[in-house]
C-alpha positions in Angstrom: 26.1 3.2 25.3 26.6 1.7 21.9 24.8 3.1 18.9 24.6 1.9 15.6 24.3 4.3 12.4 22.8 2.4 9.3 23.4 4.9 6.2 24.3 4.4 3.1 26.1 8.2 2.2 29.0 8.9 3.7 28.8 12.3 4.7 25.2 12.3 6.6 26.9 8.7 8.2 30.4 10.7 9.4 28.5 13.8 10.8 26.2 11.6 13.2 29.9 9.3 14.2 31.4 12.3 14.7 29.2 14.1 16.7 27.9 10.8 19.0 31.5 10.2 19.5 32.1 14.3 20.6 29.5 13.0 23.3 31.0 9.9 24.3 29.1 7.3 22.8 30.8 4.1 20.9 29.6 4.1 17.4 29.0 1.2 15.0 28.4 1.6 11.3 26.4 0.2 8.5 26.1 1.1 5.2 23.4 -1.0 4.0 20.6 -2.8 5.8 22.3 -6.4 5.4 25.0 -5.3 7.6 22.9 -3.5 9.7 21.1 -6.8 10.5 24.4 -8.6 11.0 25.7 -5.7 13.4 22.5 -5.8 15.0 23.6 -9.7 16.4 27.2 -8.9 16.4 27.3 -5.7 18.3 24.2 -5.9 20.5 23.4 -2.1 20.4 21.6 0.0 22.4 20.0 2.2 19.8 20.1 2.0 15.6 19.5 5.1 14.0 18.5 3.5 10.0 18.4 5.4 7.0 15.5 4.2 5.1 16.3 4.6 1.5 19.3 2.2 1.0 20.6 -0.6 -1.1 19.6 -4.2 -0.4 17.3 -3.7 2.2 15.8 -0.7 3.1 14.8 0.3 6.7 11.5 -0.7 6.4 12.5 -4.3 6.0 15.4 -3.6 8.4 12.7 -2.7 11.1 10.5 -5.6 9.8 13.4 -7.9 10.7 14.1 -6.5 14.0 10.7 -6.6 15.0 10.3 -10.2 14.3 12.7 -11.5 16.5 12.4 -11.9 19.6 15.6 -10.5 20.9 15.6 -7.5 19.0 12.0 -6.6 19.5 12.2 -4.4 21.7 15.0 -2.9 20.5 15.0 1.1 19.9 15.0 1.5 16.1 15.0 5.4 15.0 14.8 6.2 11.6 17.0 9.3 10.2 16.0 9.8 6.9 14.9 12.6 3.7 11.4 11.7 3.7 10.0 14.4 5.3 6.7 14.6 3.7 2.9 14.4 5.1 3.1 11.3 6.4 6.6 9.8 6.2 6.7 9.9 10.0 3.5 8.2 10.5 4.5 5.8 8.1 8.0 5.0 9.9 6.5 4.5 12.9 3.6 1.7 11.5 6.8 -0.2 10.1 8.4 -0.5 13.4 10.7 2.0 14.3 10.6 3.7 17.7 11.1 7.3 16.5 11.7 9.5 13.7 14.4 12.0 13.0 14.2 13.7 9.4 17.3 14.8 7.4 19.3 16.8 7.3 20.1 16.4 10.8 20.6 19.7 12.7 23.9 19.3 14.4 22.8 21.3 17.4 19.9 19.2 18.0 20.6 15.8 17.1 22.6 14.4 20.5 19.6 15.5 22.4 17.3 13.8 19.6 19.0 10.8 20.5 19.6 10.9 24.0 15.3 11.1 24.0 15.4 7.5 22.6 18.1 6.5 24.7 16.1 7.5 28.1 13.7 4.8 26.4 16.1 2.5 27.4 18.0 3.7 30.4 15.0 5.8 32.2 16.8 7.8 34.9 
């Protein structure tokens, strides 16, 4: 399956590569949400996993995008992001994105984060 990391700092965006491609997956990155959009048409993935505090767009326009077009709308959009407060979550979710993963991302538990949202797509 083909995954696609939006994220704008380097170190949060190598750790999730590195440790989808420990479990087999093929990795695209993006490190803003106007790449993330062209990747998106390029690259066809499966799943995004979107920052949402980033330079030119943000995730919440990046899901607004998505969402609008018929080809991606069904697409499964997680966000991985800081905001972590009261809310945030509910918040991601309204704006279009499938799921929610907060940051910093807990190595031991992230692959089985993602495989959850990848089941969305592939249900055994």
């Amino acid at each position: 399956m083909r995954i696609l990391v939006v994220e704008d700092t380097p170190e949060p965006r190598e750790l999730m590569c590195f440790l989808l491609q420990a479990f087999g997956y093929t990795v695209v990155e993006a490190e803003d949400g106007e790449e993330a959009l062209r990747l998106i048409e390029l690259e066809r993935p499966d799943l995004v996993l979107c920052d949402i505090q980033m330079p030119k767009l943000d995730g919440y326009e990046v899901a607004r995008r998505v969402r609008a077009q018929p080809r991606t709308a069904d697409l499964p959009l997680v966000a991985v992001t800081a905001f972590a407060m009261r809310g945030d979550e509910a918040k991601a979710l309204a704006a279009g994105f499938t799921g929610y993963i907060s940051k910093p991302i807990a190595p031991e538990r992230f692959i089985g984060q993602v495989e959850s949202f990848l089941a969305m797509v592939n249900p055994v």
